[in-house]
PLY file of the C-alpha trace (Angstrom):
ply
format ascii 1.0
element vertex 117
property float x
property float y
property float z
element edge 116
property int vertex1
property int vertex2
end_header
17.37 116.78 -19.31
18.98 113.79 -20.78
21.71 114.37 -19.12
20.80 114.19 -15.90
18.83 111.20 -16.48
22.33 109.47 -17.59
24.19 111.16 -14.85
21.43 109.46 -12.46
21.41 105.56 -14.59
25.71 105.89 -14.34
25.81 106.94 -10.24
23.34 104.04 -9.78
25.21 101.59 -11.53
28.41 102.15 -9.80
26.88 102.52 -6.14
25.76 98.32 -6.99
30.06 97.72 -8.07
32.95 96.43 -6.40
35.99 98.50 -5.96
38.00 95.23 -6.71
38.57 95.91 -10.03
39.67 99.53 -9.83
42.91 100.41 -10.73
43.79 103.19 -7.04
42.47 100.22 -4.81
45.01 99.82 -2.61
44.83 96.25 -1.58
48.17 94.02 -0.79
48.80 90.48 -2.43
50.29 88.14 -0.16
52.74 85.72 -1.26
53.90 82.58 0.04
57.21 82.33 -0.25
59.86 83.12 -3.21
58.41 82.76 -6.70
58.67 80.39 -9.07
57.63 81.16 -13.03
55.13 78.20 -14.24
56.34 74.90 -15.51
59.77 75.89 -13.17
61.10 73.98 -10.17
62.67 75.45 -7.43
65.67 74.26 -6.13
67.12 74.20 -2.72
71.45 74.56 -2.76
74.08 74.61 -0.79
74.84 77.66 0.91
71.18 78.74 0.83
71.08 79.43 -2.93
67.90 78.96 -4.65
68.01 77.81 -8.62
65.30 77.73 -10.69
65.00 75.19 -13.60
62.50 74.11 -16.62
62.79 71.29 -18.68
61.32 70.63 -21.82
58.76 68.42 -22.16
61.10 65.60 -23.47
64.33 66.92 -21.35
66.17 67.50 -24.50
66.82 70.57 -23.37
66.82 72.48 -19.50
66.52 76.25 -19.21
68.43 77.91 -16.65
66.23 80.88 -14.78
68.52 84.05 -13.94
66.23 86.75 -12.75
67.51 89.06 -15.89
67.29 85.92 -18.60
67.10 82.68 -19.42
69.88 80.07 -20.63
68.90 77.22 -22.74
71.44 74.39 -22.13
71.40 70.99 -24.31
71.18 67.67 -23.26
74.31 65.77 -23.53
75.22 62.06 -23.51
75.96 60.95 -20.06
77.03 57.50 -18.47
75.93 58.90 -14.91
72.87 61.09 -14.76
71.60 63.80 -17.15
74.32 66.69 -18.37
73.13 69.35 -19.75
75.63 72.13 -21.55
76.11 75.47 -23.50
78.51 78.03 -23.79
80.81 76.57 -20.84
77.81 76.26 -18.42
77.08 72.60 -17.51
74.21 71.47 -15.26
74.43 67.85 -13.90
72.17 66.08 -12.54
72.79 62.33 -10.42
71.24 61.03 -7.65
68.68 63.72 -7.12
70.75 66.20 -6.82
71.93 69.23 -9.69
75.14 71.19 -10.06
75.41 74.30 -12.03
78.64 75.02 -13.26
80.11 77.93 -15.18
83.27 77.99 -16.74
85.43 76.31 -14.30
83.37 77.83 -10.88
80.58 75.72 -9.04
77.68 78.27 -9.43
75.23 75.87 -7.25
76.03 72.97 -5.53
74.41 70.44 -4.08
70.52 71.23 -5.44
67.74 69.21 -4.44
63.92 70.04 -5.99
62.12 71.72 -3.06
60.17 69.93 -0.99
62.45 66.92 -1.40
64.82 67.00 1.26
0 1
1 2
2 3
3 4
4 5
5 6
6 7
7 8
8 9
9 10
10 11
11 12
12 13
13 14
14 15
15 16
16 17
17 18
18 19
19 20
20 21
21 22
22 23
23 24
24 25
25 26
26 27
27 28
28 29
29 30
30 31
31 32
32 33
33 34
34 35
35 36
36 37
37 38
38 39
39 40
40 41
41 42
42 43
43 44
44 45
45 46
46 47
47 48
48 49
49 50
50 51
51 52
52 53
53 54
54 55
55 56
56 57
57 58
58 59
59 60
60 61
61 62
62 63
63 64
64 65
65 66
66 67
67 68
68 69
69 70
70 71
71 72
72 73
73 74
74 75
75 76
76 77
77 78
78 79
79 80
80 81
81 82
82 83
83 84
84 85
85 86
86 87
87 88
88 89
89 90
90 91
91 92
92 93
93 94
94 95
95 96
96 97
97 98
98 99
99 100
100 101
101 102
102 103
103 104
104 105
105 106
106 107
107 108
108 109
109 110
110 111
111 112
112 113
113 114
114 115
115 116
């Protein structure tokens, strides 16, 4: 008998929920646009490349955002700008605008934070 008393208290309580929470609801997320991770800034290249970037908090550092990892490059003295380097990648930035580098090979050119051009 107690049972179907709890049977009973446990159909009633779910007839009163949401399906929002379950985990087979089938409902789409829409996104605007291309994602950026938080505390990152997209930027708009040459060549329709997008680069994403995060500095630290007192730019002593800038982390590159590959969508398999993450490179941490250091800030370097710079007469122009802000350099940042590691491991023969170098991102500059002057004037507004960045430039990835790697090795010898312009990666991005020409980068300007979205929603700034």
């Amino acid at each position: 008998m107690h049972w179907k008393i709890l049977a009973v208290s446990i159909a009633a309580a779910l007839a009163g929920c949401s399906t929002d929470w379950l985990p087979w609801t089938k409902t789409e997320t829409v996104t605007k646009g291309p994602y950026t991770p938080p505390g990152a800034t997209g930027y708009a290249c040459e060549g329709a490349k997008r680069m994403l970037l995060r500095f630290e908090s007192d730019r002593k550092a800038a982390w590159v955002i590959y969508p398999d990892h993450q490179l941490r490059l250091d800030r370097l003295t710079s007469t122009s700008g802000e350099e940042f380097s590691r491991a023969g990648t170098t991102l500059r930035i002057s004037e507004g605008e960045a430039t990835l580098i790697e090795g010898s090979a312009v990666q991005f050119a020409k980068c300007k934070p979205e929603g700034a051009q």
